[in-house]
C-alpha beads as a LAMMPS data file, in Angstrom:
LAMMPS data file: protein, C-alpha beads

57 atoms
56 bonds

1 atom types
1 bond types

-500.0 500.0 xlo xhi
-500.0 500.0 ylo yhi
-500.0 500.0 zlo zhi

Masses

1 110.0

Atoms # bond

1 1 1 -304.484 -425.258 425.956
2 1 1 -303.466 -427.120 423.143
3 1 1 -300.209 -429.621 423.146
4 1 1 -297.949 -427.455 420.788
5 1 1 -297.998 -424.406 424.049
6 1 1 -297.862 -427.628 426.607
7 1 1 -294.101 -428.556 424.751
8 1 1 -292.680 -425.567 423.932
9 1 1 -293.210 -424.444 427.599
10 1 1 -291.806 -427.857 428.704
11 1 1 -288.483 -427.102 425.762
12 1 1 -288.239 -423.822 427.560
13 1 1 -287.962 -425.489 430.939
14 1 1 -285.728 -428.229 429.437
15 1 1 -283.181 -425.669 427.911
16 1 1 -283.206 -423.494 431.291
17 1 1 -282.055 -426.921 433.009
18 1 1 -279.320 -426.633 430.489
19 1 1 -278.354 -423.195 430.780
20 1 1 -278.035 -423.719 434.567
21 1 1 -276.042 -427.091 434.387
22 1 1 -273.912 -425.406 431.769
23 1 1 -273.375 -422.039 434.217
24 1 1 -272.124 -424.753 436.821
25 1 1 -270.072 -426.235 435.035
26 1 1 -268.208 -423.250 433.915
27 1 1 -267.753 -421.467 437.058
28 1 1 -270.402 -419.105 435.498
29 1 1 -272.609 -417.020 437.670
30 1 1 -274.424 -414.825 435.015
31 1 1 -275.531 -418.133 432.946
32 1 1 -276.838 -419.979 436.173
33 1 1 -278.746 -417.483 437.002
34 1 1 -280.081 -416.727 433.467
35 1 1 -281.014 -420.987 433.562
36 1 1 -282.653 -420.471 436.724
37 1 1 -285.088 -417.195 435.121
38 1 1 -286.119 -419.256 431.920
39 1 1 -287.015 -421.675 434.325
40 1 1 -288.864 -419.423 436.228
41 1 1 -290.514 -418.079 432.545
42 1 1 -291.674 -421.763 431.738
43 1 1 -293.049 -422.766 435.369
44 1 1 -295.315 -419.325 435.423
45 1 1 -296.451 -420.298 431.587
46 1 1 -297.526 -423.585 432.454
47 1 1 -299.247 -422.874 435.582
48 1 1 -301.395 -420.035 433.275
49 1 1 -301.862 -422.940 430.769
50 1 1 -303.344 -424.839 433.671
51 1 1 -305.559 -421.820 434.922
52 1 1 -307.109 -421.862 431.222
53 1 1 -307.528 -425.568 430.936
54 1 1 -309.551 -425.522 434.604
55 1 1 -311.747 -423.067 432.965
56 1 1 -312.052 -424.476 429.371
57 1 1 -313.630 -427.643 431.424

Bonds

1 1 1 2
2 1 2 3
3 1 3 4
4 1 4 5
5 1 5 6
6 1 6 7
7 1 7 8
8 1 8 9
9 1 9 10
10 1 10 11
11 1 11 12
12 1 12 13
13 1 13 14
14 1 14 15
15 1 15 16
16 1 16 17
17 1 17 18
18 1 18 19
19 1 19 20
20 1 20 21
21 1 21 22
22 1 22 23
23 1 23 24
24 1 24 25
25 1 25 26
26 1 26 27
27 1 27 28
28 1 28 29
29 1 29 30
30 1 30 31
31 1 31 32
32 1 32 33
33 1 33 34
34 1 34 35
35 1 35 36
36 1 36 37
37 1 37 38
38 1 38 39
39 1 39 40
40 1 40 41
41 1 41 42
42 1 42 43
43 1 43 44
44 1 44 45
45 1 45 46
46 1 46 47
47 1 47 48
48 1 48 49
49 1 49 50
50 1 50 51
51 1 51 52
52 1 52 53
53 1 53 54
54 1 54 55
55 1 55 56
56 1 56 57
């Protein structure tokens, strides 16, 4: 997997973190949770990116 997929998928992660910390701090239930899925959406992308790379070696 090339290094662009490797940090946008890492971004994505980063920017759930946000979203959560942000829902926190605002009392705000529906952006927590939407933080916590993008999180979610980045972990299962990298750990595909990882299948590949096993195979490309």
């Amino acid at each position: 997997m090339g290094i662009g997929d490797k940090a946008k998928h890492t971004a994505e992660d980063m920017a759930g973190h946000m979203k959560e910390a942000a829902g926190k701090a605002t009392d705000n239930e529906k952006l927590e949770a939407e933080g916590k899925v993008d999180q979610a959406k980045a972990d299962f992308k990298k750990a595909g990116d990882d299948v590949k790379d096993a195979f490309d070696k």
